[in-house]
DSSP file (Angstrom, degrees, kcal/mol; ACC not computed):
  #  RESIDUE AA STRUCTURE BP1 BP2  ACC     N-H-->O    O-->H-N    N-H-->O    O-->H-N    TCO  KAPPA ALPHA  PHI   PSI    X-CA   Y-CA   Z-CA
    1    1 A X              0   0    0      0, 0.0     2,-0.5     0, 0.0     0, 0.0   0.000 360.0 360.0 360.0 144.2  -94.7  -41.5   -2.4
    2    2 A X        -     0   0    0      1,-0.1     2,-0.8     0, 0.0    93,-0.1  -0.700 360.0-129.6 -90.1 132.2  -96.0  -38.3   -4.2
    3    3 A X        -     0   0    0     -2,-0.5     2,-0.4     1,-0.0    -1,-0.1  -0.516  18.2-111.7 -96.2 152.1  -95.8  -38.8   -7.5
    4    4 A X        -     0   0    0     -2,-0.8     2,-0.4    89,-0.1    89,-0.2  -0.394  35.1-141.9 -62.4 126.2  -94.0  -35.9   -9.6
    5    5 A X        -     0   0    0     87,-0.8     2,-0.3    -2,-0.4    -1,-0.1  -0.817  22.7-113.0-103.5 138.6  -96.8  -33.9  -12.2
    6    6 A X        -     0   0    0     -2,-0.4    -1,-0.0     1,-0.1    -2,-0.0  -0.454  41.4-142.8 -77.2 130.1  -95.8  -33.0  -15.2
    7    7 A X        -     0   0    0     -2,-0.3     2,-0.4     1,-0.1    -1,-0.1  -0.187  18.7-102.3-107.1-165.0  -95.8  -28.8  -15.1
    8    8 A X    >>  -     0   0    0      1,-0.1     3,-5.0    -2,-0.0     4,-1.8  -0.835  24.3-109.1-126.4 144.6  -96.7  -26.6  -17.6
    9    9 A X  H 3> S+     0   0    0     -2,-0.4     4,-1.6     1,-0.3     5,-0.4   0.693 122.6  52.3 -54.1 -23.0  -94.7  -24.5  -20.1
   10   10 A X  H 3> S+     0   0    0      2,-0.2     4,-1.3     1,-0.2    -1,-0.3   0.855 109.8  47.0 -65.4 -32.7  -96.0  -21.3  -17.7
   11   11 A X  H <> S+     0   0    0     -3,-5.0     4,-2.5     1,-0.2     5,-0.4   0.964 108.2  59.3 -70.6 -40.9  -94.8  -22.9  -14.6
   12   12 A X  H  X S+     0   0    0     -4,-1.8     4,-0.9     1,-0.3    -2,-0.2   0.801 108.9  37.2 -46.5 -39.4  -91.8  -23.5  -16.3
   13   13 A X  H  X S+     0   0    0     -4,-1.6     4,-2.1    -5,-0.3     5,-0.4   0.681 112.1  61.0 -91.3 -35.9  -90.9  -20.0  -17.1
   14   14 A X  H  X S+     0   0    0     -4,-1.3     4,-3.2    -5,-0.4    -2,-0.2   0.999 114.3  37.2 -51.1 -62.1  -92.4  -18.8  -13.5
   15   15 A X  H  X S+     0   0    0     -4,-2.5     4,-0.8     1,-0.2    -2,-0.2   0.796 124.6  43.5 -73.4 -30.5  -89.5  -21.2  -11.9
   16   16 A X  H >X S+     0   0    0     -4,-0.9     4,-2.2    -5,-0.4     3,-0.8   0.945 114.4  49.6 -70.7 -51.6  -87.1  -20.1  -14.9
   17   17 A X  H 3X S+     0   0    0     -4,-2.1     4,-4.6     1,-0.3     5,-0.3   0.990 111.5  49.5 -55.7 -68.1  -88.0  -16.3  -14.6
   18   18 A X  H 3X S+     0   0    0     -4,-3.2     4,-0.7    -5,-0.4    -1,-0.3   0.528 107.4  45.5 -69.0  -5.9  -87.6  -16.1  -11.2
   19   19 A X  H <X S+     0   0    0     -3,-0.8     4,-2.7    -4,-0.8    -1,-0.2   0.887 112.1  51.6 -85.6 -44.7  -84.2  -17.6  -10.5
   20   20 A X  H  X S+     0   0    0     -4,-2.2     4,-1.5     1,-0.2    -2,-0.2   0.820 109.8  52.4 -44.2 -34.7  -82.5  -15.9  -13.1
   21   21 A X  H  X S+     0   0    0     -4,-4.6     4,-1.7    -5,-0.2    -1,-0.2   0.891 102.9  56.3 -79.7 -12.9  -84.1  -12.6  -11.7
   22   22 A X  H  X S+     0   0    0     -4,-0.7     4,-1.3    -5,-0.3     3,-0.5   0.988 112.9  42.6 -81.1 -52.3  -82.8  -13.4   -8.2
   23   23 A X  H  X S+     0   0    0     -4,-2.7     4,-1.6     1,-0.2    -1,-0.2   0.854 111.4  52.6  -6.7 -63.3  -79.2  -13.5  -10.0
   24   24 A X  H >X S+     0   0    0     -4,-1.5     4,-2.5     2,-0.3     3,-1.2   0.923 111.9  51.2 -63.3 -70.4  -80.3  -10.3  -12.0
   25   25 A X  H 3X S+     0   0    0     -4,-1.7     4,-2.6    -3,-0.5    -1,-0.2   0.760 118.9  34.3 -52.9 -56.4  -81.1   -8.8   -8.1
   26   26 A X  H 3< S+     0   0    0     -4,-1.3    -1,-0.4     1,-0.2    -2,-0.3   0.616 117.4  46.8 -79.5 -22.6  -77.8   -9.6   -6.8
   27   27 A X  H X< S+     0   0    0     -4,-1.6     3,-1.2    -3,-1.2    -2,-0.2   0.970 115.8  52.3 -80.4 -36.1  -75.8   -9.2   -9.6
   28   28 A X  H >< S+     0   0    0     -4,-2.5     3,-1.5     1,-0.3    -2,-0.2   0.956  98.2  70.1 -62.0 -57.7  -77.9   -5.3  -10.1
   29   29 A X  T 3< S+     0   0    0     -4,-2.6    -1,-0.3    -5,-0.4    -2,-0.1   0.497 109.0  23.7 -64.0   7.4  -77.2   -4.3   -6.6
   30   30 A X  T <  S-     0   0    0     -3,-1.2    -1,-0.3    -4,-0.3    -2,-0.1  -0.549  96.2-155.7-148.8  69.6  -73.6   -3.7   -6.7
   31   31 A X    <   +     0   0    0     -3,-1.5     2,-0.2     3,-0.0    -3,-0.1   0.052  31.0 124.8 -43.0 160.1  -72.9   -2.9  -10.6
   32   32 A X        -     0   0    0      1,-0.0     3,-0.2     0, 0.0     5,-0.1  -0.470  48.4-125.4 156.6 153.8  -70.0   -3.1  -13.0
   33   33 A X  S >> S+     0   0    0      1,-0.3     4,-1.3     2,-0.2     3,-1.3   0.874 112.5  51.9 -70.0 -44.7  -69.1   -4.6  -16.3
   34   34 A X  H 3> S+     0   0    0      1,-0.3     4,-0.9     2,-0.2    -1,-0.3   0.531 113.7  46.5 -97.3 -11.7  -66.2   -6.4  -15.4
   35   35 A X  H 34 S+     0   0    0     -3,-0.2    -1,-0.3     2,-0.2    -2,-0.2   0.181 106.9  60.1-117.4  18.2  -68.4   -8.1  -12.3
   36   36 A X  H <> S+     0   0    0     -3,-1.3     4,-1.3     3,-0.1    -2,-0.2   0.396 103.4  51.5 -80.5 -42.1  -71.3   -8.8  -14.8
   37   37 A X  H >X S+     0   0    0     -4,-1.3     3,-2.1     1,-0.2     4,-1.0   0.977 116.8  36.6 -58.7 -75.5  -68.8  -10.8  -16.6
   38   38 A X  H 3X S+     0   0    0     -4,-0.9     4,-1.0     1,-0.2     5,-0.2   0.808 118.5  51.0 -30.6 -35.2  -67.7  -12.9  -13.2
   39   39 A X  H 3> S+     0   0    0      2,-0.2     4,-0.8    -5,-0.1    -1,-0.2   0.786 107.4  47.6 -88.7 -19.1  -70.8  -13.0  -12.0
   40   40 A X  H <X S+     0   0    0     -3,-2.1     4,-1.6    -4,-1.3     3,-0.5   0.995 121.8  48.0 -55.3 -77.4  -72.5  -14.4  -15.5
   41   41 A X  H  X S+     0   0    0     -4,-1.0     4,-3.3     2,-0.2    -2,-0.2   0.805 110.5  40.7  11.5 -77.4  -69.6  -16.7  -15.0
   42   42 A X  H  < S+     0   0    0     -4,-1.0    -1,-0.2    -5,-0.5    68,-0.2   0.880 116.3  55.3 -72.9 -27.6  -69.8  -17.8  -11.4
   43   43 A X  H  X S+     0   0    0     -4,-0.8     4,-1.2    -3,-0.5    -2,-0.2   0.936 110.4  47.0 -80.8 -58.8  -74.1  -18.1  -11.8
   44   44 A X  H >X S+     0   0    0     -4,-1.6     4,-3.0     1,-0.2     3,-2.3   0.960  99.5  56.3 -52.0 -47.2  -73.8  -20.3  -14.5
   45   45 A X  H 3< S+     0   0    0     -4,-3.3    -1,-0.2     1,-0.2    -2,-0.2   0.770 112.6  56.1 -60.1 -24.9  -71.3  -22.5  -13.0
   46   46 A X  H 34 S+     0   0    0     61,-0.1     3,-0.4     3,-0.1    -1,-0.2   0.905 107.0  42.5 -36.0 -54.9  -74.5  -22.6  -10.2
   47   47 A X  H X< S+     0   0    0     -3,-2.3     2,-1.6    -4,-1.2     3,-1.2   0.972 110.3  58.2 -80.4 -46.0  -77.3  -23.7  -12.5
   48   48 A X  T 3< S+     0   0    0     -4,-3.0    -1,-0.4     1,-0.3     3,-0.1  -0.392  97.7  59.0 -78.4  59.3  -75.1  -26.4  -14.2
   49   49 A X  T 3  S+     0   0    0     -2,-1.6    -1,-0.3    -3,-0.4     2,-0.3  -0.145  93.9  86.0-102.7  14.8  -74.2  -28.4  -11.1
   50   50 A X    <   -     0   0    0     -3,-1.2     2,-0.2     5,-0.1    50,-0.0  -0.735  59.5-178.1-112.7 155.1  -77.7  -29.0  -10.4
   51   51 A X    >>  +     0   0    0     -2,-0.3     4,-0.7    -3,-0.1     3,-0.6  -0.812  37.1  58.5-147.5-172.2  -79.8  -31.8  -11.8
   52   52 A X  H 3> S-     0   0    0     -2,-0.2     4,-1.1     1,-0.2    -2,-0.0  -0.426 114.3 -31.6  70.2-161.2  -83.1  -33.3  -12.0
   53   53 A X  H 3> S+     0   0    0      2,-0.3     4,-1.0     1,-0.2    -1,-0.2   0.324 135.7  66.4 -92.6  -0.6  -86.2  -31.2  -13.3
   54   54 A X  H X> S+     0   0    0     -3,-0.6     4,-2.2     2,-0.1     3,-0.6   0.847 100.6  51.1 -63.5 -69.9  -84.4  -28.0  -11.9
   55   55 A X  H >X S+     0   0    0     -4,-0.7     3,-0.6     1,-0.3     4,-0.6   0.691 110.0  46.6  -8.1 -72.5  -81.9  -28.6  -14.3
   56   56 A X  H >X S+     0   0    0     -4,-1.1     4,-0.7     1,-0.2     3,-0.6   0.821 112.0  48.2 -43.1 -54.4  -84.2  -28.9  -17.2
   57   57 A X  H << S+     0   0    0     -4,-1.0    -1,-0.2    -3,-0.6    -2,-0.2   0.658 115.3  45.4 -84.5  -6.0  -86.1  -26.2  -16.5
   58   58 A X  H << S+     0   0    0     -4,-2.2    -1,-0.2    -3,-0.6    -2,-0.2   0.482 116.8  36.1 -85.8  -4.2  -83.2  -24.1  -16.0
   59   59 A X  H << S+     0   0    0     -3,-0.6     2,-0.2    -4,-0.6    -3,-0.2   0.415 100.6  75.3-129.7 -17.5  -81.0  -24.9  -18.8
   60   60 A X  S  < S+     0   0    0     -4,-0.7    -1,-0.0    -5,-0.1     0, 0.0  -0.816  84.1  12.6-126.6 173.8  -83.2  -25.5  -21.7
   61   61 A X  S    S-     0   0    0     -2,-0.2     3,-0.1    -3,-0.1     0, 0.0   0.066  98.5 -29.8  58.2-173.8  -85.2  -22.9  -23.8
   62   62 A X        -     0   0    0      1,-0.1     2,-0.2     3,-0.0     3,-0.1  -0.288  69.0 -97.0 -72.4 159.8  -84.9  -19.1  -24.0
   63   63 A X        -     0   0    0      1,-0.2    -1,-0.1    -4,-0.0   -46,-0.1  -0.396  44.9-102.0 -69.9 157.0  -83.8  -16.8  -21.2
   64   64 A X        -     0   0    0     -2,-0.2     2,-0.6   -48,-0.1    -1,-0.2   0.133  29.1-128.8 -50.7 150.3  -85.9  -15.4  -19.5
   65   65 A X        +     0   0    0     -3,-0.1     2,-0.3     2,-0.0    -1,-0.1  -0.952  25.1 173.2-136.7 156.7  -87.1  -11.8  -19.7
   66   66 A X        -     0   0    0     -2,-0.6     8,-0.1   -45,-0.0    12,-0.0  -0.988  37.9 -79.4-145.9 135.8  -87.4   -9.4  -17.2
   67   67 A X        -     0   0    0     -2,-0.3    10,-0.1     6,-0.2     7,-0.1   0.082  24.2-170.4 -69.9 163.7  -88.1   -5.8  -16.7
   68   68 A X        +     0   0    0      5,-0.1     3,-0.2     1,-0.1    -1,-0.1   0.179  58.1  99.2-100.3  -1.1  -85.5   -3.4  -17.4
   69   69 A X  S    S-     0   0    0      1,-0.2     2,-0.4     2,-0.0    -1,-0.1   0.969  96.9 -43.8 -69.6 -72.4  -87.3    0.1  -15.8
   70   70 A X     >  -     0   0    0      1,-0.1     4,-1.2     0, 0.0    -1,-0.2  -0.978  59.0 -82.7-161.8 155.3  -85.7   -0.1  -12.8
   71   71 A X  H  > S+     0   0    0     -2,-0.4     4,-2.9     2,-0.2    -1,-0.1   0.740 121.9  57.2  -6.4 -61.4  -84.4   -2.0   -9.8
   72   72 A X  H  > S+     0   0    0      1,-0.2     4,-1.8     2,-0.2    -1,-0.2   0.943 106.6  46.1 -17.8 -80.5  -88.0   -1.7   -8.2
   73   73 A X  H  > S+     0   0    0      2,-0.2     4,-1.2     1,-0.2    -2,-0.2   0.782 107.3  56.1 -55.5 -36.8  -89.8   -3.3  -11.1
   74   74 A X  H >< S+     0   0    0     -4,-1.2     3,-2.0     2,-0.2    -2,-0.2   0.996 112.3  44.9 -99.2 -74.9  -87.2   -6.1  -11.3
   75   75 A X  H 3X S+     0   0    0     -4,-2.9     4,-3.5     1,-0.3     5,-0.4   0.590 107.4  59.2  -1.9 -67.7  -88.1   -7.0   -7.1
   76   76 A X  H 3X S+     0   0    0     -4,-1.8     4,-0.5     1,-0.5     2,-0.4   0.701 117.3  27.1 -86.7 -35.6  -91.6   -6.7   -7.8
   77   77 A X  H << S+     0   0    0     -3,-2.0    -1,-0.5    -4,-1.2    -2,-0.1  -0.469 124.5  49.8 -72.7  45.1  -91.5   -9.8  -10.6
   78   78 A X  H  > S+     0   0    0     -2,-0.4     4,-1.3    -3,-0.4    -2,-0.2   0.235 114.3  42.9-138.2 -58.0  -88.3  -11.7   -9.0
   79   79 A X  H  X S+     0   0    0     -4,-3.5     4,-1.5     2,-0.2     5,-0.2   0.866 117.2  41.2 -57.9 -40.0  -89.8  -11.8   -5.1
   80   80 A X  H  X S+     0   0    0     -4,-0.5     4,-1.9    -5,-0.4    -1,-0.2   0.930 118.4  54.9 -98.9 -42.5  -93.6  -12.8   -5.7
   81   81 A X  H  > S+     0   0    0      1,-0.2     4,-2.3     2,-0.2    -1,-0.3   0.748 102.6  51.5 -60.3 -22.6  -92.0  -15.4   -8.5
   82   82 A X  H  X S+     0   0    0     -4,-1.3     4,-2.0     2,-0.2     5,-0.3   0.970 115.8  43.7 -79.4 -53.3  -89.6  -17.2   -6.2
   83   83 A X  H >X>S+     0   0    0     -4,-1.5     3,-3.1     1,-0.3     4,-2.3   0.964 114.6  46.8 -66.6 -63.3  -92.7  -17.7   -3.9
   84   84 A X  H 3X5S+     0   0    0     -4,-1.9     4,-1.4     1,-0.2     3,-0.5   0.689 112.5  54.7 -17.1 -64.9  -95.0  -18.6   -6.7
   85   85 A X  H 3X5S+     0   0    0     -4,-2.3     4,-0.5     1,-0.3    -1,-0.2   0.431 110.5  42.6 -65.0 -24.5  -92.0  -20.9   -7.7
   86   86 A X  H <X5S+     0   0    0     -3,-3.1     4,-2.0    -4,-2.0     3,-0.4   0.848 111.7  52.3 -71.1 -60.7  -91.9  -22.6   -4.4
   87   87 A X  H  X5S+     0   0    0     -4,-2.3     4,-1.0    -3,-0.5    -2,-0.3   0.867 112.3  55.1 -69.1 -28.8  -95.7  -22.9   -4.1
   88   88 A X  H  X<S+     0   0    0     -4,-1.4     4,-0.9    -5,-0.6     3,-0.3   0.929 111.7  35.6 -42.3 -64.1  -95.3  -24.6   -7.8
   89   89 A X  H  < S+     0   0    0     -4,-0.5    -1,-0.2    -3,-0.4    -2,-0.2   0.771 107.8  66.9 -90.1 -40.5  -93.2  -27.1   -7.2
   90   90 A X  H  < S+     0   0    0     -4,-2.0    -1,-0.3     1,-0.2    -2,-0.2   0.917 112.7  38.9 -53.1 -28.1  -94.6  -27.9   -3.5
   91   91 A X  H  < S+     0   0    0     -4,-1.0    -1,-0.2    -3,-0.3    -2,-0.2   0.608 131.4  20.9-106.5 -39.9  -97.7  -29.1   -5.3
   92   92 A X  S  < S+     0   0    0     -4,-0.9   -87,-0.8     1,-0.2     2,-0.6   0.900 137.6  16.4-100.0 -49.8  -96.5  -30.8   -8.4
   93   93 A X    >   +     0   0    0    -89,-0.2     3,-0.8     1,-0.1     4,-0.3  -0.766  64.7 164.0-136.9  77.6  -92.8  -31.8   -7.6
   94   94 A X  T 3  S+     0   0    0     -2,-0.6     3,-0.5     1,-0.3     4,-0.2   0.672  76.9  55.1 -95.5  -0.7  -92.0  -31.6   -3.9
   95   95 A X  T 3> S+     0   0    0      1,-0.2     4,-0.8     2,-0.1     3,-0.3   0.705 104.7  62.8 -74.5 -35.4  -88.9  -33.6   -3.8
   96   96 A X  H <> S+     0   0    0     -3,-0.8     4,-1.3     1,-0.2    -2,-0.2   0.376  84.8  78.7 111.8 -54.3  -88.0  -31.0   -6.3
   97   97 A X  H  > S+     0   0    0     -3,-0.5     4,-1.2    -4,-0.3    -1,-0.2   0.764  87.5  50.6 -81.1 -37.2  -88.3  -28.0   -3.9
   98   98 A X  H  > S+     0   0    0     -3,-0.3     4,-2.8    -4,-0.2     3,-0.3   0.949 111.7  45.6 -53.6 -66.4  -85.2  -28.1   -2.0
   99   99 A X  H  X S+     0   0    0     -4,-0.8     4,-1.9     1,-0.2     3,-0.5   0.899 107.4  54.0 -48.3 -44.6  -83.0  -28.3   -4.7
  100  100 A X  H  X S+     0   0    0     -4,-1.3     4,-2.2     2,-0.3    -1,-0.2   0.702 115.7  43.9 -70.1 -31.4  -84.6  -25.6   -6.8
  101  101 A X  H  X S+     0   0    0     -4,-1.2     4,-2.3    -3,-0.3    -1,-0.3   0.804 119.0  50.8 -84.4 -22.6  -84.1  -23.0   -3.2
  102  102 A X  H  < S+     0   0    0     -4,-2.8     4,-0.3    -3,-0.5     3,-0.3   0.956 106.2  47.1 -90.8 -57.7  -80.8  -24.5   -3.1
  103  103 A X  H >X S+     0   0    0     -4,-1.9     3,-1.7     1,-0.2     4,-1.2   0.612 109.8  51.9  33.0 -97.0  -80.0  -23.9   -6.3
  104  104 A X  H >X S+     0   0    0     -4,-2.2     4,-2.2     1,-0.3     3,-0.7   0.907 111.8  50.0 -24.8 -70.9  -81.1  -20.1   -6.4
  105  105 A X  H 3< S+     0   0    0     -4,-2.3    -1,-0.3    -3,-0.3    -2,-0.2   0.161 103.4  54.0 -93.9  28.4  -79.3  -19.4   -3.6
  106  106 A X  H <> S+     0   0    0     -3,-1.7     4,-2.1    -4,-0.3    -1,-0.3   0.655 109.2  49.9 -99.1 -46.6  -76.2  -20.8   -4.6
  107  107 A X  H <X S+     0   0    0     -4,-1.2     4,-2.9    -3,-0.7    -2,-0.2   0.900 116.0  44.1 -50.7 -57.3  -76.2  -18.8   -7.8
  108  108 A X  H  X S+     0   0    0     -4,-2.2     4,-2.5     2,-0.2     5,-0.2   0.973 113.6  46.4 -35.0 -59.8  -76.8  -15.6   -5.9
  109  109 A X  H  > S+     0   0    0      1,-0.3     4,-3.6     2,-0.3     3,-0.4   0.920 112.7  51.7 -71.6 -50.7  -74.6  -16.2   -3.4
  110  110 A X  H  X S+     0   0    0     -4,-2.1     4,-2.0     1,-0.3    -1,-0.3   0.959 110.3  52.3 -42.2 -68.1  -71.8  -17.3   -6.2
  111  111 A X  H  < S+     0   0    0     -4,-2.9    -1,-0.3     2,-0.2    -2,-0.3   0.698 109.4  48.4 -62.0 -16.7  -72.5  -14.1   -7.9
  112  112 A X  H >< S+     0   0    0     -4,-2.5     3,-0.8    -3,-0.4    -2,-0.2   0.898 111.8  47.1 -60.2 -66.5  -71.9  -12.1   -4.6
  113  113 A X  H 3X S+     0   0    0     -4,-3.6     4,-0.9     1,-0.2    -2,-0.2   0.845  93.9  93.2 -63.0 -33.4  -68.9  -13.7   -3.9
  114  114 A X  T 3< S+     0   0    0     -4,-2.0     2,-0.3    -5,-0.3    -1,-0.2   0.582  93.7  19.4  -4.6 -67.1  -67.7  -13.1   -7.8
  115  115 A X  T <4 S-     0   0    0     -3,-0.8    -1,-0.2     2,-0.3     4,-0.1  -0.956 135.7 -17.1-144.1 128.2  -65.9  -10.0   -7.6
  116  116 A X  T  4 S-     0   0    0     -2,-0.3    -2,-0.1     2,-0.1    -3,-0.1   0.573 107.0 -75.3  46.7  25.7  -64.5   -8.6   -4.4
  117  117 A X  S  < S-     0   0    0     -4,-0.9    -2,-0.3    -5,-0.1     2,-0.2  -0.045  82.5 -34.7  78.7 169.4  -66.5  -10.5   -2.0
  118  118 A X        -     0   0    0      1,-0.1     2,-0.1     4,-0.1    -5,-0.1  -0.496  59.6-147.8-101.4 125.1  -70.4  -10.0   -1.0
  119  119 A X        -     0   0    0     -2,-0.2     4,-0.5    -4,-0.1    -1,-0.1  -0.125  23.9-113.3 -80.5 172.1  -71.0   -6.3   -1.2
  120  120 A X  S  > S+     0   0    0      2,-0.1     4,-0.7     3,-0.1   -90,-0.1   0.545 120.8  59.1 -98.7  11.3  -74.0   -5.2    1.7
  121  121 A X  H  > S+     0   0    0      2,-0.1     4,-0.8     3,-0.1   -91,-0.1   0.646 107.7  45.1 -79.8 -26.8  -76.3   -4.3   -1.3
  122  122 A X  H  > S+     0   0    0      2,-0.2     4,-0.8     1,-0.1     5,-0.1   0.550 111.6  51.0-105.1   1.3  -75.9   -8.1   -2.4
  123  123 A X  H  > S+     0   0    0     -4,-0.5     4,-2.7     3,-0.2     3,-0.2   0.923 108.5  53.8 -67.7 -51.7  -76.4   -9.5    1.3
  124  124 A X  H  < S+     0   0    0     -4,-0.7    -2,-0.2     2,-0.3     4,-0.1   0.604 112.7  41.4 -73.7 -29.0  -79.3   -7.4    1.3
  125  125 A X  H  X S+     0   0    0     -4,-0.8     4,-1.7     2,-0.2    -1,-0.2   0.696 110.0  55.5 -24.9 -58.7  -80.6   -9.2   -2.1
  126  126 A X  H  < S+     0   0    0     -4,-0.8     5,-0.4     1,-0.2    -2,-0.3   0.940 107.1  57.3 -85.0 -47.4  -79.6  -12.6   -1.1
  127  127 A X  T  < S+     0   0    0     -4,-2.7     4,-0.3     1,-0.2     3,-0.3   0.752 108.3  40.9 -51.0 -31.2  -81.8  -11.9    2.0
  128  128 A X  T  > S+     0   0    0     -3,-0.2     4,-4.1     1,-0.2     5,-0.3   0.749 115.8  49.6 -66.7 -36.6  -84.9  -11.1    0.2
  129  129 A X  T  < S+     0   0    0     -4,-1.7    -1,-0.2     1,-0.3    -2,-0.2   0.162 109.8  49.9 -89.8  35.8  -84.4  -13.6   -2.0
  130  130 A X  T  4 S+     0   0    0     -3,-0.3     4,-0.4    -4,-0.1    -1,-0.3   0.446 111.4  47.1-128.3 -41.0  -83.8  -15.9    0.8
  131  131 A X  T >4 S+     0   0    0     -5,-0.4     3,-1.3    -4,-0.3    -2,-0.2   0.947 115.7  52.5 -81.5 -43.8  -87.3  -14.6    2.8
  132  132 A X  T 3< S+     0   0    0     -4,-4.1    -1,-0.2     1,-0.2   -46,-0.2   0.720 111.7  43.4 -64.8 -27.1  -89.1  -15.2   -1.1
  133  133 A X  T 3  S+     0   0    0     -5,-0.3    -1,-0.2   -47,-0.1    -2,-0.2   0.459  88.5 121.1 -95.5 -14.9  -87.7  -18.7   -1.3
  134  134 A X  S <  S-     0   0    0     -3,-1.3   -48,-0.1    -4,-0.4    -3,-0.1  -0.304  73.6-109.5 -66.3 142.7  -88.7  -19.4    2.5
  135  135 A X        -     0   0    0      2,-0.1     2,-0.2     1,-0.0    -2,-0.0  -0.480  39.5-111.5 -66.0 164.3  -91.5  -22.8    2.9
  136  136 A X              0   0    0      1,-0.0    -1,-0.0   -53,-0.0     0, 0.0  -0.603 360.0 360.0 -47.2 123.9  -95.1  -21.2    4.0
  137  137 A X              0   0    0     -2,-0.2    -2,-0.1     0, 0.0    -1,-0.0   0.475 360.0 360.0 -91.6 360.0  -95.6  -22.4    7.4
């Protein structure tokens, strides 16, 4: 049995950073205010059914931040952090990795579904973030 290693407040915010931005992706790619609220909503109701050291790291401390320039910028941190966030956990906590993908893409998927059903800008979202979340063969 592998035993779990304890990670460090940067991994923590890597694995934090990057689920919130695949939220942030999906929620971005078909806007409105009144479907930021539902989707806030429907993403929390995500994280908190999850438990174990996703949980933790997902639930305690500050949110995250992430850039605000454009759509682009948000990808270019959110994709290469989900992998990071995978490769993290595969190394320290690998029991730990499953949940964390399922997790993410439960929240996405929850925030698609929010308001008016999954748009094809937030399929196309949950699909990246689906390829970013994918094991390394």
């Amino acid at each position: 049995m592998i035993m779990e290693q304890r990670l460090t407040d940067e991994e923590k915010t890597t694995l934090k950073t990057a689920a919130f931005g695949a939220v942030f992706l999906v929620s971005d790619a078909d806007p409105g205010l009144f479907a930021m609220i539902k989707e806030s909503f429907a993403a929390s109701g995500a994280i908190a059914g999850t438990s174990g050291l996703v949980k933790e790291v997902l639930t305690t401390g500050a949110l995250p931040s992430l850039p605000r320039r454009s759509s682009t910028a948000v990808e270019a941190t959110v994709l290469p952090g989900l992998r990071r966030a995978v490769a993290i956990l595969q190394e320290k906590a690998p029991e730990e990795v499953e949940p964390y993908r399922r997790t993410v893409l439960d929240a996405a998927d929850a925030v698609a579904r929010a308001h008016r059903g999954i748009a094809a800008a937030e399929a196309a979202a949950i699909a990246w973030i689906t390829d970013a979340l994918a094991l390394p063969d």
